[in-house]
C-alpha positions as a printed Julia matrix, in Angstrom:
103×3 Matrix{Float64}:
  13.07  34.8    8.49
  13.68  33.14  11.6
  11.96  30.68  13.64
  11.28  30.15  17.33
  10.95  27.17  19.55
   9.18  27.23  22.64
   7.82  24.49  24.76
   6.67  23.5   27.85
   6.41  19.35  28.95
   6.1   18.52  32.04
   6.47  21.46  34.7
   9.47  22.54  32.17
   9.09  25.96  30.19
  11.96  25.97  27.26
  13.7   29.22  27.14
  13.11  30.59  23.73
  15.2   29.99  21.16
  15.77  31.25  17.78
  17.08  29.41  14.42
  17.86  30.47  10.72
  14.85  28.46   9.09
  11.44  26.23  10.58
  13.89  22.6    9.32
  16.43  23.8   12.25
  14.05  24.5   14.66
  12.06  21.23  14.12
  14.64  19.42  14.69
  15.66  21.05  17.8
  11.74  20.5   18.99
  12.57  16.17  17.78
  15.65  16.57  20.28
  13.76  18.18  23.06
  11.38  14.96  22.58
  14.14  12.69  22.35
  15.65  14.55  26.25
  12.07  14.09  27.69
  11.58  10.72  26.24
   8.04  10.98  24.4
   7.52   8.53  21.85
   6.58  10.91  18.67
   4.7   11.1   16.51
   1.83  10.03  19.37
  -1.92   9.37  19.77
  -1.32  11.18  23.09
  -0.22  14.52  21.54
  -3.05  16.2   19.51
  -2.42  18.98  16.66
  -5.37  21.39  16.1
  -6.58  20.82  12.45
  -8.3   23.66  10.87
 -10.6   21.65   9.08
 -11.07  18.53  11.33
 -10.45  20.2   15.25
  -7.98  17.97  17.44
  -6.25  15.11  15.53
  -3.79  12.93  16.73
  -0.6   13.8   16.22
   0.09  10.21  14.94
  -2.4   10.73  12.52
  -1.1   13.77  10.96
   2.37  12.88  11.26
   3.06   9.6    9.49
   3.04   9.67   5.99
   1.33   6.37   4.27
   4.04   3.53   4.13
   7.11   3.01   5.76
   8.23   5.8    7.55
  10.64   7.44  10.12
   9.23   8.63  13.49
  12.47  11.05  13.19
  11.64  12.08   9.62
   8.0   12.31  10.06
   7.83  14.64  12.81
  10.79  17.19  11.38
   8.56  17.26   8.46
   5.43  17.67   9.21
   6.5   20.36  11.75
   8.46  22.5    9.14
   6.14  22.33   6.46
   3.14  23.56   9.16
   5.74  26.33  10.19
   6.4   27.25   6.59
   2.83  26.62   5.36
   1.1   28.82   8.5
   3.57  30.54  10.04
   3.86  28.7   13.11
   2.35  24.9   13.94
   1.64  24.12  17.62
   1.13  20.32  19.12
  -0.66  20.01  22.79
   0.06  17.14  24.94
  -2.35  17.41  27.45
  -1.84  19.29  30.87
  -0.82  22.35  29.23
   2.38  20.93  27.56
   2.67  21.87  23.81
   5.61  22.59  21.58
   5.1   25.67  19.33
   7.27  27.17  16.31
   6.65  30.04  14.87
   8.14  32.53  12.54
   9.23  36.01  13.91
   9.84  38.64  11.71
């Protein structure tokens, strides 16, 4: 299966781009936060909780005890990919950053 990235922060649309597995491509996504600076995981970036609506990023992100903002994010963004075929985090203003399998 492979997954896409796509993005958009800022007035900046990624182009899409395609990796072997949802690991790969959330790292990619932890680089592309890394170019446009955002401290991740964040309070400012939401993800959209089935259960619970709009939770912080933050929230969802960092595992109890110590942790590695890194680690955390590549994590929780593969296993949503895996899980639920794609995971999507908004940061306001119509930014988000999106995988999602393509078949």
């Amino acid at each position: 299966m492979v997954y896409v990235l796509k993005s958009r922060i800022g007035e900046e649309d990624s182009n899409l781009q395609e990796f072997p597995n949802a690991k790969a491509a959330a790292a990619a996504a932890w680089e592309l936060c890394d170019e446009h600076q955002l401290d991740m995981p964040s309070d400012e970036w939401t993800f959209d909780h089935p259960q619970y609506g709009d939770q912080s990023c933050y929230n969802m992100m960092v595992p109890k005890g110590d942790w590695e903002p890194n680690r955390a994010f590549i994590n929780f963004m593969t296993n949503q990919a895996e899980s639920n075929g794609s995971v999507q985090i908004d940061g306001g203003d119509s930014e988000y950053i999106r995988i999602y399998s393509k078949k």
